[in-house]
C-alpha positions in Angstrom: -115.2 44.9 -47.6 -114.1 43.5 -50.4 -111.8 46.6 -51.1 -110.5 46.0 -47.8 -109.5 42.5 -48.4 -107.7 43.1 -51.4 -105.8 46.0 -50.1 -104.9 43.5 -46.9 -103.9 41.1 -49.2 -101.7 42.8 -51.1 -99.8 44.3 -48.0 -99.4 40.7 -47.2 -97.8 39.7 -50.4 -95.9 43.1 -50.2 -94.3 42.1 -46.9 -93.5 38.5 -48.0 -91.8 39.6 -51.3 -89.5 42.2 -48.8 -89.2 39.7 -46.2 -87.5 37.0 -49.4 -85.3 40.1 -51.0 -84.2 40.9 -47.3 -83.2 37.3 -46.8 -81.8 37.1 -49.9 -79.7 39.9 -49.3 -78.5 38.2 -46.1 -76.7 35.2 -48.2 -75.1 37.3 -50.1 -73.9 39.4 -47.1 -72.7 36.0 -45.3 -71.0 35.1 -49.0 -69.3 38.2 -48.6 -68.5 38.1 -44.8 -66.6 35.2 -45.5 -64.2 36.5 -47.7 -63.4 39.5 -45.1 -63.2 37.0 -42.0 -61.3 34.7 -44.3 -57.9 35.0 -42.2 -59.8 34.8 -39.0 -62.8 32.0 -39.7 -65.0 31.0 -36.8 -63.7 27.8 -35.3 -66.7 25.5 -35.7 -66.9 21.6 -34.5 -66.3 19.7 -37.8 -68.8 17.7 -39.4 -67.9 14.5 -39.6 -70.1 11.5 -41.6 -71.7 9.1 -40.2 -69.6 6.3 -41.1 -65.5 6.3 -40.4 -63.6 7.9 -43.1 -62.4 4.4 -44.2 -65.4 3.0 -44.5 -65.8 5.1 -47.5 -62.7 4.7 -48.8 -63.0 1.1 -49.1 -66.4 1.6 -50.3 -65.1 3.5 -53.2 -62.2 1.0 -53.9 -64.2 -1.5 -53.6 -65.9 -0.9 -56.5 -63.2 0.3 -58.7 -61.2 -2.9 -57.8 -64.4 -4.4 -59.7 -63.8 -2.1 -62.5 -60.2 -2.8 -62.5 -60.7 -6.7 -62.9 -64.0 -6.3 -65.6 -64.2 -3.5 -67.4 -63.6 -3.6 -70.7 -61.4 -1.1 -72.6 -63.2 1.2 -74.1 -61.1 3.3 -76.2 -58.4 1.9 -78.3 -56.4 5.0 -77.7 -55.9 3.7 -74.4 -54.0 0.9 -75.4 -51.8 2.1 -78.4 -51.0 5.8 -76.5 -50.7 4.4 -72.8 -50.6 1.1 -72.9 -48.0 0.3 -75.7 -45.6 3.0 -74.8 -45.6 1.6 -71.1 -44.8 -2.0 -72.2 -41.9 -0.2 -74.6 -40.6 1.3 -71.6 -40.9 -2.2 -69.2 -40.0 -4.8 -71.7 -38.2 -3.0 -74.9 -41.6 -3.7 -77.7 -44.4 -2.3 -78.0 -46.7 -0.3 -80.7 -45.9 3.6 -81.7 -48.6 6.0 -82.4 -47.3 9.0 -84.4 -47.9 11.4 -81.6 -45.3 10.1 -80.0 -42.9 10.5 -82.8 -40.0 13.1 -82.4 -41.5 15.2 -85.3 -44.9 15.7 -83.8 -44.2 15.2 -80.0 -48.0 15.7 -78.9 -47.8 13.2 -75.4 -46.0 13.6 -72.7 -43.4 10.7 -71.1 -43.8 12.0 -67.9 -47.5 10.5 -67.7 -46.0 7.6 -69.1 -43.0 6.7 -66.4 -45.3 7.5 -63.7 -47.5 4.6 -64.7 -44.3 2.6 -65.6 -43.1 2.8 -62.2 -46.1 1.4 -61.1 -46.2 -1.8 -63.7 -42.1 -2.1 -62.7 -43.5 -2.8 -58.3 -46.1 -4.9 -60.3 -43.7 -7.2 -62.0 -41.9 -8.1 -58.7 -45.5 -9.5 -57.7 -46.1 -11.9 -60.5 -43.6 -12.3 -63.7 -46.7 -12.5 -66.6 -47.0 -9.2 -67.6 -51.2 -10.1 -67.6 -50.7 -9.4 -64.1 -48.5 -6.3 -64.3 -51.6 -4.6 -66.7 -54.1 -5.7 -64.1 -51.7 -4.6 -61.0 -51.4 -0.9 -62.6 -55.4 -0.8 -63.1 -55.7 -1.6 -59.5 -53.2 1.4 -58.8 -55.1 4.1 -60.8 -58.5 2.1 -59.1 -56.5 3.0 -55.3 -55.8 6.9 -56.8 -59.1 7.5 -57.8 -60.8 6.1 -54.5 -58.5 8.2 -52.6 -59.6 11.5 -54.5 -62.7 10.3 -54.3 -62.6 9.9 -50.3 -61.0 13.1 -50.1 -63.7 14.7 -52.1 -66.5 13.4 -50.1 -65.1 14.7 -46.8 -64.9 18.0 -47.9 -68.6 17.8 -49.4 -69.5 16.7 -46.0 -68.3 20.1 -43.9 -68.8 22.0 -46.5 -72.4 21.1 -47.8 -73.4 19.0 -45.6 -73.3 15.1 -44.9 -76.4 14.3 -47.0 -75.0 15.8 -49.7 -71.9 14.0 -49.3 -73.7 10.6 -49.0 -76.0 11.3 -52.1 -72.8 12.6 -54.1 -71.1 9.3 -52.7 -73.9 7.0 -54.4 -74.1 8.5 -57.7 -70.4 8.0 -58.2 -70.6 4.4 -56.9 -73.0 3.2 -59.0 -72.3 5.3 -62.6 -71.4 3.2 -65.2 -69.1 6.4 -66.4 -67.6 6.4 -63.3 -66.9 2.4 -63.3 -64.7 3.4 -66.7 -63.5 6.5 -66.4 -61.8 5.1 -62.3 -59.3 3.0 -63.6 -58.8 4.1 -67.4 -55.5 4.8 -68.3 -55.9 8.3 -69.9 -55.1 11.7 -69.2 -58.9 12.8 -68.9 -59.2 10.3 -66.3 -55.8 11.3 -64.3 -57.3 14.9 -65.1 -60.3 13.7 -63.1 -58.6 12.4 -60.1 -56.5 16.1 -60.2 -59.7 18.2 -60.6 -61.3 15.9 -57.1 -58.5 17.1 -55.7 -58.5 20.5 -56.7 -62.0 20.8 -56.0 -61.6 19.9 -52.3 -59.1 22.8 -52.2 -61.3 25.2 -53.5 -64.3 23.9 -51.5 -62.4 24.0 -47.6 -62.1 27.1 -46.3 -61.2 26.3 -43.2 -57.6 28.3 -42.3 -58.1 30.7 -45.4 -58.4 30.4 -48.8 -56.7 27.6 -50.5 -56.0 29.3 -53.8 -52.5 28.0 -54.3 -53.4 24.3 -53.4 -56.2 24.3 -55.8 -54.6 25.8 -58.6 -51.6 23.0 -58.1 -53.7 20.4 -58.8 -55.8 22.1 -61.4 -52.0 22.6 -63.0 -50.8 19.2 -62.1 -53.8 17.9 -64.4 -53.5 20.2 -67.5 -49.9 19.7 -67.7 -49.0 16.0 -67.3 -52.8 14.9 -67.9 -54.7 17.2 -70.1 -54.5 20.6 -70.8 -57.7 21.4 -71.7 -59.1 20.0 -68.3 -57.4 23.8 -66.9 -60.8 25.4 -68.1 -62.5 24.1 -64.8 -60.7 26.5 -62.9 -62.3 29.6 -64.0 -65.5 29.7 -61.7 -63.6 28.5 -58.5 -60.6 30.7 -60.0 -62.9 33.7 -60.3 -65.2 33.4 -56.7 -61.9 33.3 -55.1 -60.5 36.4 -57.1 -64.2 38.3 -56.1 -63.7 37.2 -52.1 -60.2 38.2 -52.0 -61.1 41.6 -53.4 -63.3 42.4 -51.2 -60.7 42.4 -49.0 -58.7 45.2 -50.3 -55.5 42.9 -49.7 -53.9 43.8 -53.1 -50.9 42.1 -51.7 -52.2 39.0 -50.3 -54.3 38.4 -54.1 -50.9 38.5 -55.6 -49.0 36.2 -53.1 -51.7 33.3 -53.6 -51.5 33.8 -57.2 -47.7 33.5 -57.8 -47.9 30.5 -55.2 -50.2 28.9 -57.3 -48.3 29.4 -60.9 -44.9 28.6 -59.2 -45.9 25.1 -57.9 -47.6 24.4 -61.6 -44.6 25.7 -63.0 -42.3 23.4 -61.3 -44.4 20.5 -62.6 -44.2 22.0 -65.7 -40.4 22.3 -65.7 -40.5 18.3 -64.5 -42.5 17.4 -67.6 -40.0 19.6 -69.9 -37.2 17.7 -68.6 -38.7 14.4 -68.6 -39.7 14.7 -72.4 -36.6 16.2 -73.2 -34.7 13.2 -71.7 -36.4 11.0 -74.0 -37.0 12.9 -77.3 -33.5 14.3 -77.4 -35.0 17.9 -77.8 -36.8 20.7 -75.6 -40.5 20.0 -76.2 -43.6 21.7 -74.2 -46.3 19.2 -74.9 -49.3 20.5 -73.6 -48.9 23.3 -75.9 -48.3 20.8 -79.1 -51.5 19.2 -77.8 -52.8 22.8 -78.1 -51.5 23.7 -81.0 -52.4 20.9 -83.1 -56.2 20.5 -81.6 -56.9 24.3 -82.3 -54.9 25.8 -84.4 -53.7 23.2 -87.3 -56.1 23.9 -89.7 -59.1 22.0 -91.6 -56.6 19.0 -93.1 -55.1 17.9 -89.2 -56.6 18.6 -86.2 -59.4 16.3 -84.2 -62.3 16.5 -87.1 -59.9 14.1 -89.3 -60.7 11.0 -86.7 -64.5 11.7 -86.9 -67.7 13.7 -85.8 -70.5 13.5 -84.1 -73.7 15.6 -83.5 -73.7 18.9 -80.9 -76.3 16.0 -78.7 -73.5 13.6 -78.7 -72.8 14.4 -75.0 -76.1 14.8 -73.6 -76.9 11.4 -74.9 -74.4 10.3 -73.3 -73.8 11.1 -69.9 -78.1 10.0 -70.2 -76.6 6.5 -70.7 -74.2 6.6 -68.1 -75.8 8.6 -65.3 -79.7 8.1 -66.6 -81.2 10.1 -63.4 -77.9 11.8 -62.5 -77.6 13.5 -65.4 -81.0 15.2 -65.3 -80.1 16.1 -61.8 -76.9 17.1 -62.8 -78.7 19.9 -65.5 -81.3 20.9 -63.3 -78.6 22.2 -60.6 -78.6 26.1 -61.8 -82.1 26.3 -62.2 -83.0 24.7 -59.0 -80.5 27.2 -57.1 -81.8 30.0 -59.3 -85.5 29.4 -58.1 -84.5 28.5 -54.6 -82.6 31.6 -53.9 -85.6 34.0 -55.8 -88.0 32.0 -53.7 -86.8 31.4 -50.5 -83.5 33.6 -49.8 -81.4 30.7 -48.1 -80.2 27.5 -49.0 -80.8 23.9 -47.8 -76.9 23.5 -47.4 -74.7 24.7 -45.0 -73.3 26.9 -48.0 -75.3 30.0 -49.7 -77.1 29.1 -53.0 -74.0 31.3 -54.7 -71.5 29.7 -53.6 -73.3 26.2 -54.4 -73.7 27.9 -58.4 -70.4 28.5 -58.1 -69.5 24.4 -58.1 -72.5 24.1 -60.4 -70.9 26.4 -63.1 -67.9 24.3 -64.2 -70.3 21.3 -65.5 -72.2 23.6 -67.6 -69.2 25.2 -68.9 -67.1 22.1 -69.7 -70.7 20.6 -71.2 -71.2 23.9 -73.3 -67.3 23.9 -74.5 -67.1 20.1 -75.7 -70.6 20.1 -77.3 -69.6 22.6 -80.0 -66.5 20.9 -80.9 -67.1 18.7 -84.0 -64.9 15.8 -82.5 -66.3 14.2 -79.7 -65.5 11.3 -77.6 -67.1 9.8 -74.4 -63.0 10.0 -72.7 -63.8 13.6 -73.1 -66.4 14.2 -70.7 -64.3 12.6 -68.0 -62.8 15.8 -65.8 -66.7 16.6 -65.4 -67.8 13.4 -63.9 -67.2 14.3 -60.3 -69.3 18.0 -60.7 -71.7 16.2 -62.3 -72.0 13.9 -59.5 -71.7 17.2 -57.1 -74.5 18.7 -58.9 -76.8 16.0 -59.1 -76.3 15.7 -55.3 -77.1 19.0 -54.6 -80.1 19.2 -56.8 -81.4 15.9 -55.1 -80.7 17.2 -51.8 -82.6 20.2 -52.9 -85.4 19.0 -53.8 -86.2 16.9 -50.7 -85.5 19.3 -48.1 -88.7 21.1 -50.0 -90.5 17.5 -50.9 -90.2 16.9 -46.8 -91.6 19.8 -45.8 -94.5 19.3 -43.5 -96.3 22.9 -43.7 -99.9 22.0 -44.2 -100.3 25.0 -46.1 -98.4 23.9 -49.1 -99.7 21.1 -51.1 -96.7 19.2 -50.8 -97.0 19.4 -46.8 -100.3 17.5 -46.8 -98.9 14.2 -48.5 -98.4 11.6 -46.2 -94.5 11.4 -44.9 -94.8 7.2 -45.9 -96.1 8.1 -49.1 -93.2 10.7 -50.3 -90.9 8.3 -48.6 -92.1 5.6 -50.9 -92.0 7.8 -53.9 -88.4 9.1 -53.7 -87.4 5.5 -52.5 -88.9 4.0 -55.7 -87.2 6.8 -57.9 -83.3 6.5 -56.3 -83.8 2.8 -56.8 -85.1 2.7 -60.3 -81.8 5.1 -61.1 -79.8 2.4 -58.8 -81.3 -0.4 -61.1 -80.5 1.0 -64.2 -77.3 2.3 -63.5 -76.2 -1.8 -62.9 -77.9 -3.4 -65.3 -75.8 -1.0 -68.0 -72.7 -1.5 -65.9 -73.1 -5.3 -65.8 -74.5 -5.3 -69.7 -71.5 -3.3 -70.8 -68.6 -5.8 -68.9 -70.9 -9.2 -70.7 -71.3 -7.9 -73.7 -67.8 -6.6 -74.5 -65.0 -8.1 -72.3 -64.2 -10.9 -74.9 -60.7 -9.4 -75.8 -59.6 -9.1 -72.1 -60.2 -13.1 -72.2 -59.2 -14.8 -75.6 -55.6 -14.5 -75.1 -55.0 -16.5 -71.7 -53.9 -19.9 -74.0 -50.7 -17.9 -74.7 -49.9 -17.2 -71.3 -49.5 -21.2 -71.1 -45.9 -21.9 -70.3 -45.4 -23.4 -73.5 -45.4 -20.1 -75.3 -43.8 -18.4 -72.9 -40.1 -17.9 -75.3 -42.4 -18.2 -78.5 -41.2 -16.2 -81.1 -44.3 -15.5 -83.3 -46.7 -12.7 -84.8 -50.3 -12.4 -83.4 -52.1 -10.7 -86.2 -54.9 -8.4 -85.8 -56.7 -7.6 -88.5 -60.5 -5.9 -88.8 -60.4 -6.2 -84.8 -56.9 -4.5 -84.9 -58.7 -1.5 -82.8 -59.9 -4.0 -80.0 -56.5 -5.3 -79.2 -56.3 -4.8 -75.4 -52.2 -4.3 -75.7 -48.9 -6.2 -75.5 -49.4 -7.2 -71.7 -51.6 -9.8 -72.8 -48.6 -11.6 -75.1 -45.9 -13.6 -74.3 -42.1 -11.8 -74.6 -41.5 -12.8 -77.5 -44.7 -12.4 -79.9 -45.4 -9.3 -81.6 -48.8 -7.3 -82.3 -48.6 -7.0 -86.1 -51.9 -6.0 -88.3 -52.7 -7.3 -91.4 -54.7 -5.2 -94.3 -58.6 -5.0 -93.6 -61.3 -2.7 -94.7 -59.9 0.0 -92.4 -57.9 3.3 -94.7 -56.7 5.0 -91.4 -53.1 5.5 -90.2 -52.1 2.1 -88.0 -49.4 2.4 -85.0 -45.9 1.4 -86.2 -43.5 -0.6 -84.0 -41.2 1.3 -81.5 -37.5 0.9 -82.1 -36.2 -2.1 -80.4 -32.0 -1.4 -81.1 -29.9 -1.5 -78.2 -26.3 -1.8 -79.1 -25.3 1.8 -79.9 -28.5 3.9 -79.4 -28.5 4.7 -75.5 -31.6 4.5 -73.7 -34.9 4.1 -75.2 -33.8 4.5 -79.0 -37.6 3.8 -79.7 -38.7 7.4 -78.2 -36.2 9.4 -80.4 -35.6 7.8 -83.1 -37.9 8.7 -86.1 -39.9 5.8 -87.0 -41.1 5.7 -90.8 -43.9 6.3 -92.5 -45.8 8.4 -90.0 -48.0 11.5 -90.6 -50.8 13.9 -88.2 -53.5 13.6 -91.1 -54.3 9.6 -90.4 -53.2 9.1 -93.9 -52.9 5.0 -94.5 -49.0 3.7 -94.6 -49.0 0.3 -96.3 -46.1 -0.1 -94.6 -47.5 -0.5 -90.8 -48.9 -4.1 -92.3 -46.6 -7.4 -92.4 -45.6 -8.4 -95.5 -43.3 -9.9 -97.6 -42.9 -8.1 -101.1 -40.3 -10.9 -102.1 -41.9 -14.1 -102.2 -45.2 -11.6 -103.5 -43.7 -10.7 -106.7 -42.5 -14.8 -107.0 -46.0 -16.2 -106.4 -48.0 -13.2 -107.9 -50.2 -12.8 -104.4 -52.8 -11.0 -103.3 -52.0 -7.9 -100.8 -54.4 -10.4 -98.5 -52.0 -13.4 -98.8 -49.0 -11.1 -98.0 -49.8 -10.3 -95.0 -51.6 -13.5 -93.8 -48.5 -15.7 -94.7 -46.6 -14.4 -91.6 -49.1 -15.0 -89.2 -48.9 -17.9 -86.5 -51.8 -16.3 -84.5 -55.0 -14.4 -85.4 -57.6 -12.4 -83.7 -60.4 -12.6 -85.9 -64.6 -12.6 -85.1 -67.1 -13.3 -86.4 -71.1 -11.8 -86.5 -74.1 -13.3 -87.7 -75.3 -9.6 -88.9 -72.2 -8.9 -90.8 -70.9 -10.2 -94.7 -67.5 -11.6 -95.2 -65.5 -9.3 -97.8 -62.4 -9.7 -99.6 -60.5 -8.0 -97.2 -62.5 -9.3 -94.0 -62.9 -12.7 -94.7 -64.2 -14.7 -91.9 -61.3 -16.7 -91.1 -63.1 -18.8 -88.1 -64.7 -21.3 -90.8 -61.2 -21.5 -92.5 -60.8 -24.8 -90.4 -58.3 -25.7 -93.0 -56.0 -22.9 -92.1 -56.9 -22.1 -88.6 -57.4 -23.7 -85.0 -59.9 -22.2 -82.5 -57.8 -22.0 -79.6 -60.2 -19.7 -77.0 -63.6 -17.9 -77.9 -66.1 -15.7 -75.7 -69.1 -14.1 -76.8 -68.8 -10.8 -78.0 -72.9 -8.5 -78.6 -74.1 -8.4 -81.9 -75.4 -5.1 -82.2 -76.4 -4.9 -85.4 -78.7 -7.9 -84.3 -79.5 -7.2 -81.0 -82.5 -4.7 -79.8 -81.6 -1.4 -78.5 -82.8 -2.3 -74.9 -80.5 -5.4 -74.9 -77.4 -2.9 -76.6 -78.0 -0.9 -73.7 -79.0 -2.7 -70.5 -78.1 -6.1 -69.1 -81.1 -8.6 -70.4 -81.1 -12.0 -69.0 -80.8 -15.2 -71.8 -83.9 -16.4 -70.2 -87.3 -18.4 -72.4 -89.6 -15.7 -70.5 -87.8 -12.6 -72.7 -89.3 -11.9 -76.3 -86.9 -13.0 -78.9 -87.0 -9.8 -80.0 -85.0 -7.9 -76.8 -83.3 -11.0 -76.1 -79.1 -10.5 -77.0 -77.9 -11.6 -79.9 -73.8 -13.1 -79.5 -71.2 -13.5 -82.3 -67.8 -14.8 -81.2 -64.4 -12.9 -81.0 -61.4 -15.3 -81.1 -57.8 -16.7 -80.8 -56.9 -18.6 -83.8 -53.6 -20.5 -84.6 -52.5 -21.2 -87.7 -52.3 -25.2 -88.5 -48.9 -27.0 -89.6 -47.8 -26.6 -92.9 -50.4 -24.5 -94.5 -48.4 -21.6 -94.6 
């Protein structure tokens, strides 16, 4: 009997394991099926969501209009390589990085003039160049909810609407994705390229778009970033398998050339465009290349600083918390799924869903053994991320809902898992704002302390504002007056500072500033004591101080102060110079060193019922002016 049971039960597991590898083989016949129906694909009803189109457009810009009027800049190399060649090109001043100079020519104009355009509509709206800065966030805020929508819709009939929704949520409530919207970087316009190019790739409805999605692939390494191409390869290579299946040699080769002709034009744009303003033939995206993998040990990225391989996985933690876990667990979810069941909870095979997975993983295992790492970085990814954290979520509750009574899962009550998964997406909801809103409090002091000189009686104020140790917070020349001037005064930082672009005009044609060589620039952030103002004259008369150089010439500074930080010689704290300086605006700016990691990280209310311990802890960033006759 009990031979007999065994032998029973083993036939039983025999014919379950056949019945998954038979199922199992089906996807992969359907996967393949489609790429030899490709021409002719079965005319299905489309799926639409459940809400209108535009609904979810304004949803998205919604949100990024938020981000355009709060969000603090993150990254000074926003401002002085965006930001400061933009205002050079609009109003004739601004600050020059050396990457921009003709001997090293590592960024592109092209990205520049788009966004220059835009500022120029902006200008006709309002004549304080505040609101032209603000007007060209709300532009890149527009973009990115329109790739955004795009990307949703193909989610939607390709996955499934679910899918769609959930992918939806996690990009509406990141705090990455409130920064990365409307930053003005290349990784960021590479990220509204790569939604774009992702839609291609995803809709196969009337054939293959390999051309389409290679354009916009293209269109993001060349005038964003080129490294952002690499995100290609897995959608690159499932269309390259489906197409061979084929046998269409011909057809393989058509899409391709379609695909490198339309970068190539962009390409030919970009070469023209820089030439126009460097006064030689420059490729760019191959200087940025050249100079981040192939300069050696004394240039390259390592120079501006290193972090750990973890750098990245800590993170995206931060700024997706459950997301990102979702986000990871993608492949091995599909990979169990498709071993255990044969079929996937999509409307797509678990292959073709790896397939979206595998960029994520690939970007994530590319950047994280670089030495030189930056959160900017991990922008292109965001919206796979978001993809794959969808899918995995999705996943996981078409199994979690089952209501087979022979599974252990099938016998909890359907309130109770309701309750559970509800309690989870809102937890991830609630953290996911409290960083967003604790980020924009805590750090949005130097969008604010310069409104006193947008007061009409600066406006034809001819003066230096003078940045010293916050010279890296400086949130660019929009936020002065025409005629005062960023300058930077000696502090504790040895780096290489931006110069000043080339204001000539009699003589020099257009934009003298983007070919003429400016002085005293190098590509191994080697300090020039000449980027600080100073006046060696009157020095050598008076027998000053390097400090008292530069200080002399300033009418305005931007100075902070912390109660966890000592005053140095070359950092004094100027704020309780009362003699010297007037407070003319300060906000509170986080305290780090003083403040508790909860409160560094998350929004904590200022309330009596919080410890002192995790309660924040404020110093003050401000706008000083120097007092009559005390220089």
């Amino acid at each position: 009997m009990a031979s007999d049971q065994g032998h029973s039960i083993g036939d039983a597991s025999g014919e379950e394991q056949r019945a998954q590898k038979q199922s199992s083989r089906k996807e992969f016949d359907e996967w393949r099926a489609a790429a030899k129906t490709y021409k002719r694909p079965k005319q299905k009803p489309p799926v639409e969501p459940p809400i209108h189109i535009m609904t979810v457009f304004y949803g998205f810009l919604l949100v990024n209009t938020l981000a355009a009027a709060y969000a603090p800049i993150q990254d000074c190399d926003e401002v002085f390589n965006y930001w400061e060649p933009t205002h050079y090109l609009n109003h004739g001043s601004g600050l020059q990085t050396w990457e921009y100079s003709p001997e090293y020519t590592i960024r592109s104009w092209l990205y520049i003039v788009i966004h220059a355009i835009i500022g120029k509509l902006g200008s006709v709206v309002s004549s304080r160049t505040t609101a032209e800065f603000y007007f060209v966030r709300l532009a890149l805020g527009a973009v990115c909810a329109a790739c955004e929508t795009r990307l949703f819709s193909a989610i939607c009939k390709t996955f499934n609407i679910r899918v769609g929704i959930m992918f939806g949520m996690v990009m509406v409530f990141s705090p990455g994705m409130f920064h990365a919207s409307v930053a003005y970087l290349p990784s960021s316009f590479s990220m509204y390229t790569t939604m774009m190019g992702m839609a291609a790739f995803m809709d196969w409805r009337g054939g293959l778009k390999t051309a389409p999605g290679m354009m916009w692939f293209g269109i993001g390494a060349i005038v964003g970033w080129p490294f952002s191409g690499a995100l290609i390869i897995p959608l690159l290579a499932e269309d390259l398998t489906l197409s061979s299946m084929t046998g269409d040699i011909s057809e393989i080769i058509y899409r391709l050339l379609d695909g490198v002709v339309r970068s190539l034009l962009f390409l030919a744009l970009q070469v023209a465009v820089d030439t126009f303003f460097f006064h030689k033939v420059t490729v760019v995206p191959w200087n940025i290349i050249s100079y981040n993998v192939f300069s050696g040990a004394s240039r390259g990225p390592d120079i501006f600083g290193t972090e750990p391989w973890e750098f990245y996985f800590r993170n995206l933690a931060l700024n997706f918390n459950l997301w990102f876990l979702l986000a990871l667990s993608a492949a091995p979810i599909l990979s169990v799924q498709f071993l255990l069941q044969g079929r996937s909870s999509t409307r797509q095979s678990p292959i073709r869903s790896m397939v979206f997975a595998a960029p994520f993983y690939l970007w994530l295992a590319i950047f994280s053994t670089q030495s030189h790492k930056e959160e900017r970085f991990m922008y292109p990814i965001y919206p796979f991320l978001a993809l794959n954290a969808a899918i995995s979520l999705h996943t996981m509750l078409a199994y979690f809902g089952g209501a087979d009574p022979a599974k252990l899962v099938g016998r909890i009550p359907a309130k109770l898992k309701l309750y559970m998964v509800s309690l989870c997406v809102i937890l991830a909801l609630d953290i996911s704002v409290a960083r967003t809103v604790g980020i924009v409090s805590a750090y949005r002091a130097p969008l604010q302390v310069y409104a006193p000189l947008q007061e009409a009686e600066f406006a034809n104020t001819e003066a230096n504002v003078c940045l010293g140790k916050e010279w890296y917070r400086f949130p660019s020349s929009y936020f002065l007056p025409t005629g005062m001037r960023a300058k930077f005064i000696k502090s504790a930082f040895d780096g290489l500072l931006p110069g000043q672009f080339n204001e000539a005009k009699t003589g020099f044609g257009f934009f003298p500033g983007t070919w003429l060589i400016p002085p005293g620039m190098n590509d191994q952030n080697i300090e020039d004591s000449g980027k600080h103002v100073r006046s060696l004259k009157r020095a050598s008369m008076l027998m000053l101080t390097p400090l008292q150089i530069d200080i002399e010439h300033c009418s305005f500074l931007i100075d902070s102060y912390f109660p966890g930080s000592q005053p140095s010689t070359l950092e004094p704290n100027y704020l309780e110079d009362s003699d010297t300086w007037e407070k003319m605006q300060c906000s509170q700016f986080l305290d780090s060193s003083q403040t508790h990691v909860l409160g560094r990280i998350f929004w904590i209310p200022d309330l009596d019922i919080i410890p002192v311990e995790f309660r924040r802890q404020w110093g003050r960033h401000c706008l000083l002016r120097r007092r009559k006759n005390t220089s």
